[in-house]
C-alpha positions in Angstrom: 70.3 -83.2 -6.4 73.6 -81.6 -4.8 74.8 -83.4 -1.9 73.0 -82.5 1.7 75.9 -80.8 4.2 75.9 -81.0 7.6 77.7 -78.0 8.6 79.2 -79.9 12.0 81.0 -81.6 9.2 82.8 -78.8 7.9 86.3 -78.0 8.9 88.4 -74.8 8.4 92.1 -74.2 7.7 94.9 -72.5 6.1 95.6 -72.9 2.2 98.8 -74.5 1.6 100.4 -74.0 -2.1 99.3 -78.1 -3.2 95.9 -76.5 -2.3 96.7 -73.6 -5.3 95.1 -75.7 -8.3 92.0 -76.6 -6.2 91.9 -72.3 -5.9 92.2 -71.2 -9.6 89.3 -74.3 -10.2 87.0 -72.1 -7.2 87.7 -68.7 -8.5 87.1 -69.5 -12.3 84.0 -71.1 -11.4 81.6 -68.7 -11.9 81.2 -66.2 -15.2 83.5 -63.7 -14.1 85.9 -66.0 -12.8 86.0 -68.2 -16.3 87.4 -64.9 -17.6 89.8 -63.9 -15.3 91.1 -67.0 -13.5 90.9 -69.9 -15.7 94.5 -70.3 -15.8 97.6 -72.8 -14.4 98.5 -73.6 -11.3 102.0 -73.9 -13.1 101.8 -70.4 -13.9 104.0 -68.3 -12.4 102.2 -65.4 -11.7 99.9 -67.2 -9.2 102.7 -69.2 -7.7 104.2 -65.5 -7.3 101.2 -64.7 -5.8 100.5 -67.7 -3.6 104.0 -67.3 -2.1 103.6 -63.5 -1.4 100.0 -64.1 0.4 101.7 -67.2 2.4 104.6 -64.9 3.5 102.4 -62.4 4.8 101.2 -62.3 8.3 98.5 -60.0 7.2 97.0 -62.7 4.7 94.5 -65.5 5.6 93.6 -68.2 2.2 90.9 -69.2 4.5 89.8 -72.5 3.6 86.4 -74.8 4.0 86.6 -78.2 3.7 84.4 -81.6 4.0 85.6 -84.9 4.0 89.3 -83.7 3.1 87.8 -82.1 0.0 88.4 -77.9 -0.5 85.0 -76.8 -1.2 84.9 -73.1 -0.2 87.8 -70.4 -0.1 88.3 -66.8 0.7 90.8 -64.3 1.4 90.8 -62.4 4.6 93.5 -59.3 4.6 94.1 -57.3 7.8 94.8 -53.3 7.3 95.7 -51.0 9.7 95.3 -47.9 9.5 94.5 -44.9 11.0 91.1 -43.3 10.3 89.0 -44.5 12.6 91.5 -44.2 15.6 93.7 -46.6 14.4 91.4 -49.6 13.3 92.4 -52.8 12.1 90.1 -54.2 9.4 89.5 -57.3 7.8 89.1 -57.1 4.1 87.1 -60.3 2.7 87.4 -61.2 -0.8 87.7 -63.9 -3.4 84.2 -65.4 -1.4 83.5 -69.2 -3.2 81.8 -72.0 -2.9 82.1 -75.2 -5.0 79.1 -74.7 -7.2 77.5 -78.3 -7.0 77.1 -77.5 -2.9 76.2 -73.8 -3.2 72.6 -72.7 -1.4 73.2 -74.9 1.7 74.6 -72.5 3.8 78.5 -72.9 3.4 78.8 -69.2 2.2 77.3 -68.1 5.8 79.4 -70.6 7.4 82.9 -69.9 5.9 82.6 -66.1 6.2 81.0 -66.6 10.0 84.4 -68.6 9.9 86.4 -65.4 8.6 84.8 -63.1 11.2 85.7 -65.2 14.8 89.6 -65.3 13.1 89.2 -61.1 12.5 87.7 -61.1 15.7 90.2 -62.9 17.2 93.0 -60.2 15.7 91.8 -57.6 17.1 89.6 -56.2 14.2 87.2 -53.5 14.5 85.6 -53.3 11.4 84.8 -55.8 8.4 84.8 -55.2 4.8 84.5 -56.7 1.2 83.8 -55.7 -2.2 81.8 -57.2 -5.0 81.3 -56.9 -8.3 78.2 -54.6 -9.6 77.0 -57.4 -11.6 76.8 -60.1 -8.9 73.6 -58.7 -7.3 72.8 -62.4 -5.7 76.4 -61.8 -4.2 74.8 -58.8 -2.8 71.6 -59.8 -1.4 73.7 -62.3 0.2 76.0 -59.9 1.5 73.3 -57.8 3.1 71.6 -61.1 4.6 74.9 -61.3 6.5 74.6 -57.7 8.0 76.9 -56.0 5.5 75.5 -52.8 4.5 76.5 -50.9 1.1 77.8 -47.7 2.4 80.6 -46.9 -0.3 81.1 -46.7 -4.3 83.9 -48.6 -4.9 86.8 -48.0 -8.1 89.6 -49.4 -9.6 92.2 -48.5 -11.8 94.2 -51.6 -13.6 98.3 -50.8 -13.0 100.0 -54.1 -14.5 99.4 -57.3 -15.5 102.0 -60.2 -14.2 105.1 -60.6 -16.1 
């Protein structure tokens, strides 16, 4: 049986890059993840990365831990823009939690977590994407209050070099 949390035991912060193998193990560890993300912390293209998104004033590695232990992650992006008259939004993505503690809440918790901190910026408007195939992902989404009011596409430009 997974270990009980007590969510008053849970504490947030910012990812730091010793934090970045404890990252690639939360993304590839679900099926689509294994695929994508089951690489090195020694490779460059996510130290590249990591270093880009830490740089960035408009990037949030958004972090959940218990006990001193990483055990949820996401990435929270602020965009402005002007549709909207001039709205700032928080995009959420890259949404995981360790899979041993998973159905105890901590995905409610950590994006409740990511909405005070867009709330705090100034945001007007939240958003995320998710996968067509992860229709739990979904459900949970909607539970949340996050309504499905767009199709959603992507084109692949590059892969890191």
């Amino acid at each position: 049986m997974a270990q009980k949390i007590n969510h008053e035991d849970l504490k947030t912060r910012r990812a730091i890059r010793s934090d970045l193998p404890r990252l690639l193990e939360l993304l590839a560890d679900d099926i689509l993840g294994k695929s994508r993300d089951a690489g090195s912390s020694d490779d460059a293209c996510y130290v590249q990365a990591f270093e880009a998104i830490a740089a960035d004033t408009n990037q949030y590695l958004l972090l959940g831990e218990l006990d001193g232990r990483v055990i949820a992650m996401l990435q929270l992006t602020f965009i402005p823009g002007l549709s909207r008259r001039g709205a700032l939004r928080a995009n959420i993505e890259a949404v995981r939690v360790d899979s041993s503690l998973r159905g105890q809440g901590i995905g409610n918790w950590i994006i409740a977590q990511a909405l005070l901190i867009a709330q705090e910026r100034g945001c007007d408007l939240a958003q995320l994407t998710s996968d067509k195939s992860r229709t739990e992902a979904h459900r949970f989404y909607a539970r949340l209050g996050f309504t499905a009011t767009h199709e959603g596409f992507k084109l692949k430009l590059k892969t890191c070099a």
